[in-house]
C-alpha positions in Angstrom: 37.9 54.3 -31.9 40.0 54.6 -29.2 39.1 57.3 -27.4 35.5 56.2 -28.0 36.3 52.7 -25.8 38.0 54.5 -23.2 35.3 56.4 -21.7 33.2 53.9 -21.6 35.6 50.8 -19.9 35.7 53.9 -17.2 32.1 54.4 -16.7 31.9 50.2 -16.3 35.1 50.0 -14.5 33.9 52.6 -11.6 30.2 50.7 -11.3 31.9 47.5 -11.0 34.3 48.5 -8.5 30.9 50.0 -6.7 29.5 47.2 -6.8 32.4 45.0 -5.4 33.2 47.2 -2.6 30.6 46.2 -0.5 31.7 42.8 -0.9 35.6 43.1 -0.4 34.7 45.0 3.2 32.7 41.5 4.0 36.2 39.6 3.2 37.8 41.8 4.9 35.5 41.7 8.2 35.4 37.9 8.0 39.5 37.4 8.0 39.6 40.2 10.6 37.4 37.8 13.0 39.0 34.5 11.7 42.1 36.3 12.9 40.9 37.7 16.1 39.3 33.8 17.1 42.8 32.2 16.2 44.5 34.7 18.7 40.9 33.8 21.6 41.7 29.9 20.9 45.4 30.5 21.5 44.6 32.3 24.1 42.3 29.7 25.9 44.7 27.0 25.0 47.3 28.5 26.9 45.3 28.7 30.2 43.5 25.3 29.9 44.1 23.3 33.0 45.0 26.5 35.0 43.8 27.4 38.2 44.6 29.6 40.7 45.5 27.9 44.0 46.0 30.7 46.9 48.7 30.4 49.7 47.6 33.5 52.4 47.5 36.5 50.1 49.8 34.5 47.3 48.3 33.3 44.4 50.2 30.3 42.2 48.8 29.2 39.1 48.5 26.1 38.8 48.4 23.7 35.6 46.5 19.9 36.2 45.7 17.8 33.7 42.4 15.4 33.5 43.8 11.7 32.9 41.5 11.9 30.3 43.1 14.6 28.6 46.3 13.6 29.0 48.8 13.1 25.5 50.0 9.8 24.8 53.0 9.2 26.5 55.3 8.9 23.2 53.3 12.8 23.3 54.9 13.7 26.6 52.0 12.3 28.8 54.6 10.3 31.3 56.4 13.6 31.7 53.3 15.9 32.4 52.0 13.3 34.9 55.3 13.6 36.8 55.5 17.1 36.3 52.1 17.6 38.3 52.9 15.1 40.9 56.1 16.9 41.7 54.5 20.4 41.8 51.3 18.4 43.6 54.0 17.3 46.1 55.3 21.0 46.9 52.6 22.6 47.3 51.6 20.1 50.1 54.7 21.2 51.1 54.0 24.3 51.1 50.9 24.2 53.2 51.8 21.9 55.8 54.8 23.9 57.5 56.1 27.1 57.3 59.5 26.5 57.8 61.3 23.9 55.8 62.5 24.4 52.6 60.4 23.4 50.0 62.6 22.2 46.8 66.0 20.1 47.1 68.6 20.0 44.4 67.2 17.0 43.2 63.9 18.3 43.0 65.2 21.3 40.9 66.9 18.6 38.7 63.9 17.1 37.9 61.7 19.7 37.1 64.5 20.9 34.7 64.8 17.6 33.4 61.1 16.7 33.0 60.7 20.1 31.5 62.9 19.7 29.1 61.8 16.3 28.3 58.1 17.3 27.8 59.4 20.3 25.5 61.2 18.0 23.1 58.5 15.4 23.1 55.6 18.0 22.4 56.6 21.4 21.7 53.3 22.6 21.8 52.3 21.5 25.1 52.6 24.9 27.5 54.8 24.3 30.3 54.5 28.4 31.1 52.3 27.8 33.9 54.4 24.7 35.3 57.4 27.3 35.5 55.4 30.3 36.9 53.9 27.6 39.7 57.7 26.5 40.2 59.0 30.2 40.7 56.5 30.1 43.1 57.4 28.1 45.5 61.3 29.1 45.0 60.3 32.5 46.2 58.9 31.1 49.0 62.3 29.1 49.5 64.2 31.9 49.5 62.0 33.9 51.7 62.0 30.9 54.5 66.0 30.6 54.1 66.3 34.6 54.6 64.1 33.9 57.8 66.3 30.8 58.9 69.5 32.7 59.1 67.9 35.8 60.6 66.6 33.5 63.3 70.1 31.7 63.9 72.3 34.9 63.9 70.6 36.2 66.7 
């Protein structure tokens, strides 16, 4: 009796899994694009707000937020406000004379600080581009203080 079963729960077993094939590649296709869309919408999220602003052949990415879509500020929306003013502020700077030096101590402190701030208060909020826009203008820093002591040791 047996061996009579066995042959046949093979025959059904192979149609079955036939049959079901086509329809575990569908799963498979639709949490291979559910996957691929999680990675576009991180992807967007992490450049929303960010626009390149040019300095001569220079370009610094820059993050500014609508006041619309601004976080609460128990969310870190005080911090990212003042975040944006400073960088605002140096990249003013930055355009209206070539030769003074952009960021002060104090100015370094508070970015570090704000960052910091905003980090703890919303961890998910990117401050990437904030930092990229910051290195920014400290290259430009030290290039100006390079030029500064060239000009006043000869």
């Amino acid at each position: 009796m047996k061996h009579a079963v066995l042959p046949l729960l093979l025959v059904l077993g192979f149609r079955a899994q036939a049959q079901l094939a086509p329809l575990v590649r569908l799963a498979g296709i639709g949490t291979s694009m559910a996957v691929g869309s999680a990675a576009n919408n991180r992807r967007q999220k992490e450049t929303l707000f960010v626009v390149p602003a040019t300095f001569g052949t220079h370009a610094i990415p820059q993050k500014r937020t609508p006041t619309g879509k601004l976080p609460k500020p128990d969310k870190g929306g005080t911090e990212i406000q003042a975040l944006e003013q400073l960088l605002a502020g140096r990249y003013a700077a930055l355009q209206a004379d070539s030769t003074v030096i952009l960021l002060s101590v104090a100015q370094e402190k508070e970015f570090s600080q704000l960052r910091t701030s905003l980090e703890a208060f919303n961890p998910f909020w990117n401050t990437g581009p904030y930092s990229a826009e910051m290195n920014c203008y400290r290259q430009h820093d030290d290039v100006r203080r390079r030029l500064a002591r060239q000009a006043t040791t000869r």
